[in-house]
C-alpha positions as CSV (number, residue, x, y, z in Angstrom):
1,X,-90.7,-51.3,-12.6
2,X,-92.6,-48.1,-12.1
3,X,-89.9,-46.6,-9.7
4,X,-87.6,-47.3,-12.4
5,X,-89.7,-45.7,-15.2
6,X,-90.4,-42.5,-12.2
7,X,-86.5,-42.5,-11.7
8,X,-85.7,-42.3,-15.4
9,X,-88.3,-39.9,-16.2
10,X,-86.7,-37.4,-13.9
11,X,-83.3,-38.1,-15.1
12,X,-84.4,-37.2,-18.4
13,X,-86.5,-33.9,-17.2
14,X,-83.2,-32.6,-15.1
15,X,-81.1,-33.2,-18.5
16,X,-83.8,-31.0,-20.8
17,X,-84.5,-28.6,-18.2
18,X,-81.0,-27.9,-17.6
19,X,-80.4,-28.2,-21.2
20,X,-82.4,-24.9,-21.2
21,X,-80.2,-22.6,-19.4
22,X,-78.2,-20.4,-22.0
23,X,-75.2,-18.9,-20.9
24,X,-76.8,-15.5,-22.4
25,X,-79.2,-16.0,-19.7
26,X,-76.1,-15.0,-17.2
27,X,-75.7,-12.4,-15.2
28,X,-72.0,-10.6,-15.8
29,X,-71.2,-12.3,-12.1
30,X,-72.9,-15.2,-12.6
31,X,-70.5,-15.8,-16.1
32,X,-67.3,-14.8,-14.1
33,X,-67.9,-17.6,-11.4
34,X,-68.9,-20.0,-14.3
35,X,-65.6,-18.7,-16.1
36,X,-63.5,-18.9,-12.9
37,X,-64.6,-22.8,-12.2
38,X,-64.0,-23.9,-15.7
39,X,-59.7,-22.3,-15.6
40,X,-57.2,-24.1,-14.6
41,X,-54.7,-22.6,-12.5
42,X,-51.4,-23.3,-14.6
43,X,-49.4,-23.4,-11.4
44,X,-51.6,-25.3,-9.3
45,X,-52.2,-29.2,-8.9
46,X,-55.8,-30.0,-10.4
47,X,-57.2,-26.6,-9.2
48,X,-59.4,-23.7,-10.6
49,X,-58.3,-20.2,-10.8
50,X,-61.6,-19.7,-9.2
51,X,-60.2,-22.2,-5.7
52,X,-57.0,-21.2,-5.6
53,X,-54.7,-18.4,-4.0
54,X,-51.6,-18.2,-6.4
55,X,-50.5,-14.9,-7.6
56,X,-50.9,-16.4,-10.8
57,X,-54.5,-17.0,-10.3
58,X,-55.5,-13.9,-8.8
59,X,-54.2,-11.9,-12.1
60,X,-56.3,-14.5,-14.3
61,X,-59.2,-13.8,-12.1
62,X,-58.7,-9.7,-12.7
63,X,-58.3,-10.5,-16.2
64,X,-61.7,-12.4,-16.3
65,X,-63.1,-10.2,-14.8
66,X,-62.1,-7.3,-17.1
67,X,-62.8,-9.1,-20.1
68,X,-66.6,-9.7,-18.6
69,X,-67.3,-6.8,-17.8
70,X,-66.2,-6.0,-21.6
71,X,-69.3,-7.8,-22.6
72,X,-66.9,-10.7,-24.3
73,X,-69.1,-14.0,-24.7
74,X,-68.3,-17.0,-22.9
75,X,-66.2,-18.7,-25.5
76,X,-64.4,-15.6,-26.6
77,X,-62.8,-15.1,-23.3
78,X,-62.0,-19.2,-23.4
79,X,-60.4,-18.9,-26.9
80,X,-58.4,-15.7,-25.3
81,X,-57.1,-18.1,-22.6
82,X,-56.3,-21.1,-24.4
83,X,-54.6,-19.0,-27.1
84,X,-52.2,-17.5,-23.7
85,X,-52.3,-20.9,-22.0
86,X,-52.8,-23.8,-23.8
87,X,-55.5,-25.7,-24.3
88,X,-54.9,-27.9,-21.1
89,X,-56.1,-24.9,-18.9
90,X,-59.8,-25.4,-19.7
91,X,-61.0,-27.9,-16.7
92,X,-63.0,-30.4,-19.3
93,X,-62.2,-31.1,-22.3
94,X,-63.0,-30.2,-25.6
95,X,-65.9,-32.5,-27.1
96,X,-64.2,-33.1,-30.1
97,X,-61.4,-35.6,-31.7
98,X,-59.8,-38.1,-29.0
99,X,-61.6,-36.0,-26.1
100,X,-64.7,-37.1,-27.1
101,X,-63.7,-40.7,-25.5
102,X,-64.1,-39.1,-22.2
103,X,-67.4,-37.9,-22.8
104,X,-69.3,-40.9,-24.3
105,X,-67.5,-43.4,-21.6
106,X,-69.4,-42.7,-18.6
107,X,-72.9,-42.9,-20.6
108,X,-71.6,-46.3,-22.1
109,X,-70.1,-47.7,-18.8
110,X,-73.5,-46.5,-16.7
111,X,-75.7,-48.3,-19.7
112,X,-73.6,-51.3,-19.4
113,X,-73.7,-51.5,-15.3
114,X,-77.8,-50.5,-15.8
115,X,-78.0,-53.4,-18.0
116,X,-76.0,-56.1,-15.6
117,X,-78.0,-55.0,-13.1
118,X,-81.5,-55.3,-14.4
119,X,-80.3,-58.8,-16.1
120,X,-78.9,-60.0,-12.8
121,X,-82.6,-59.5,-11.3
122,X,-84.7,-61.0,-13.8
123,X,-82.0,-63.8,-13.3
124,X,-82.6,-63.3,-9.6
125,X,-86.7,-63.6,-10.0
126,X,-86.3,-66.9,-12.2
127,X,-84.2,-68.8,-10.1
128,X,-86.5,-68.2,-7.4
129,X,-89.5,-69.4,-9.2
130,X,-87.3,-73.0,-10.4
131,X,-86.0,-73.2,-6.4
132,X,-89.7,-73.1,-6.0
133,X,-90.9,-75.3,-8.7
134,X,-88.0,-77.2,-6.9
135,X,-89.1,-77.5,-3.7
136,X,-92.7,-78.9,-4.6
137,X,-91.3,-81.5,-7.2
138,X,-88.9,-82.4,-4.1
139,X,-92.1,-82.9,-1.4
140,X,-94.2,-84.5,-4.2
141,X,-91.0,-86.6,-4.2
142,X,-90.5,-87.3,-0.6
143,X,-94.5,-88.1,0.4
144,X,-94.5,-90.3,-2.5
145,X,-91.4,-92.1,-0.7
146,X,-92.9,-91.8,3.2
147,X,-96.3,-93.0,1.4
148,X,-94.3,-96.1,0.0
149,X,-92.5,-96.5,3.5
150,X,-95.4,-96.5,5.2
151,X,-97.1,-99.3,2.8
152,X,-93.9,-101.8,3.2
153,X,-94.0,-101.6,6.6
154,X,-97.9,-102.6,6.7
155,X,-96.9,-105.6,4.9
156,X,-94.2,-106.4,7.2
157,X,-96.3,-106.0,9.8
């Protein structure tokens, strides 16, 4: 139980800490490479203007650049490329509408397996206490019967 409790407690201080990062906080390369990983190369197969080699790519990636170096915030140069490319080149999606789905799932499906899990122990614990409950009921049982065994054949004797 307390390595569970430890475990969650450093789940939950790696979510606040990294919580804390703004993206003001980013250094003009650091934003680009951020930028760059979240793009979608629209002529590549589930690949990131920042991963891939296309010509395509490479002229997003001097675009990004420019419009970094411009001092345009993070969502500002999104907005720019959604409005040239559709929304679908933006690696996740959007936390709103229908898209939410895929961001609430994984919390719900992790807080469903947590909760199997942890019932399937306690489970676990109390059927071992019943085998062993169990097991002494069953000797009681069976020295009661030797006991009995051993009394008959006295009298046969």
């Amino acid at each position: 139980m307390i390595k569970i409790n430890f475990i969650s407690l450093c789940l939950i201080a790696i979510v606040f800490f990294t919580g804390c990062i703004q993206e003001d906080d980013l250094s003009n390369e650091q934003k680009y490479h951020k930028l760059a990983s979240e793009i979608m190369c629209p002529v590549c197969d589930a690949q990131t203007i920042e991963g891939s080699n296309s010509q395509v790519s490479i002229d997003m990636k001097l675009k990004l650049k420019t419009l970094v170096n411009q001092g345009m915030s993070s969502q500002n140069i999104r907005e720019y490329f959604i409005d040239r490319y559709g929304s679908d080149i933006i690696a996740s999606p959007s936390s709103t509408g229908f898209n939410l789905i895929a961001w609430i799932m994984p919390i719900i499906i992790f807080s469903l397996l947590l909760s199997i899990s942890l019932y399937t122990i306690r489970n676990m614990k109390n059927s071992n206490t019943k085998e062993k409950e169990y097991k002494e009921t069953l000797n009681e049982y069976l020295e009661y019967v030797e006991k009995e065994i051993r009394e008959l054949e006295q009298k046969n004797v």
